[in-house]
N, C-alpha and C positions, 0 to 999 in steps of 0.2 A: 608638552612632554613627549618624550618619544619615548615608547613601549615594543615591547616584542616579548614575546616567549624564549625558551632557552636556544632553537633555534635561530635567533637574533646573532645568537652571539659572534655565529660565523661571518657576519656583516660587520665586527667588529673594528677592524681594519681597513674596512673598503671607504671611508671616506664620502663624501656628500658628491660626487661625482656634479662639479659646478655649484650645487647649489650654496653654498658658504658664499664662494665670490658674486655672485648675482645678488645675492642678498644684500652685499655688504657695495656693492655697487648701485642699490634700489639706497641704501641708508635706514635697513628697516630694523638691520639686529643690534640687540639693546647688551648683549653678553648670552653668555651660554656654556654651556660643559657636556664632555661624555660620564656616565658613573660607570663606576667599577661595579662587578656583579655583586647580585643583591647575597651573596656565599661571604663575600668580605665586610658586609655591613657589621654595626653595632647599635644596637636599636638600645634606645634611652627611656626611662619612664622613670619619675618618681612616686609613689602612693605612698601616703602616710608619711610624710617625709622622708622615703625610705628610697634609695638609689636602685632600680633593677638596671642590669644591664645583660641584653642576648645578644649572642654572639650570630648574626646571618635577620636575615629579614624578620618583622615583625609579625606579618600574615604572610601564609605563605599562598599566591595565587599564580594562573599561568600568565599571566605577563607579568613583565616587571616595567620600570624605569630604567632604562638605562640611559636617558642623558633630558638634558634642559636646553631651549634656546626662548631668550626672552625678545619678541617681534617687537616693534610699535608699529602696530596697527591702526588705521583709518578707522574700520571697522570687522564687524566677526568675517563680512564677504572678504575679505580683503584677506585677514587671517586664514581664511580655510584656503584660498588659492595658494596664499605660500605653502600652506601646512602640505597639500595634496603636490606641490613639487617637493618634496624634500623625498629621498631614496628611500627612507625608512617605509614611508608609506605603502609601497610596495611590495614589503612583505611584513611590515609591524604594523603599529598603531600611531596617529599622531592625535593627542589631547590636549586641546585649546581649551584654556583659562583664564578670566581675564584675571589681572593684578587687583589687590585690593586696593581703594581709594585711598589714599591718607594715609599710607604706608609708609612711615619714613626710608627712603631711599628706593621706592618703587619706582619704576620707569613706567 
C-alpha cells in the first residue's frame, strides 16, 4: 500500500517515474490502483443491522492510502526491494502485506 500524508498529494500527478514499466518488465505486478483522497471516501458499517454511512474517512490519521499495487513476490526480500524503488518511498510510506491464503481470487 502506498501511504503518504496530505503532502503526498502533490506527488499526485508525477507518475512512478519508470518504476511501473520495470515492474511490469520483471512480471511481478499482479494489478493495482491509485485512490482518490480519503475527503471523497464513504466509509460503510452496519451494527445491529442497521446501515451507517460517513461521508470522508473512517479514522482520521496522518497518513492515508492513496493507492494499491499487488506484487508477486518470491519472498518479503524481494518485496521490500521493489517496495524501496517505487518514488513514493521517498517521500511517503510503502506497507507490504502479504495476501491471505485461500482467498478466492487472491494472487
Amino acid at each position: 500500500m502506498i501511504c503518504g500524508d496530505e503532502s503526498a498529494a502533490a506527488h499526485a500527478d508525477d507518475g512512478c517515474g519508470g518504476w511501473s514499466e520495470e515492474m511490469a518488465a520483471r512480471g511481478v505486478v499482479a494489478g493495482g490502483a491509485g485512490l482518490r483522497p480519503p475527503s471523497e471516501a464513504t466509509t460503510v458499517r452496519v451494527r445491529n443491522d442497521e446501515l451507517m454511512l460517513t461521508d470522508g474517512p473512517f479514522a482520521e490519521t496522518k497518513e492515508q492510502i492513496g493507492g494499491f499495487v499487488l506484487i508477486d513476490c518470491a519472498d518479503l526480500d524481494e518485496a521490500i526491494e521493489i517496495a524501496a524503488k517505487h518514488p513514493a518511498a521517498g517521500y511517503g510510506t510503502i506497507e507490504i502485506r502479504p495476501v491471505l491464503d485461500g482467498v478466492p481470487g487472491a494472487v
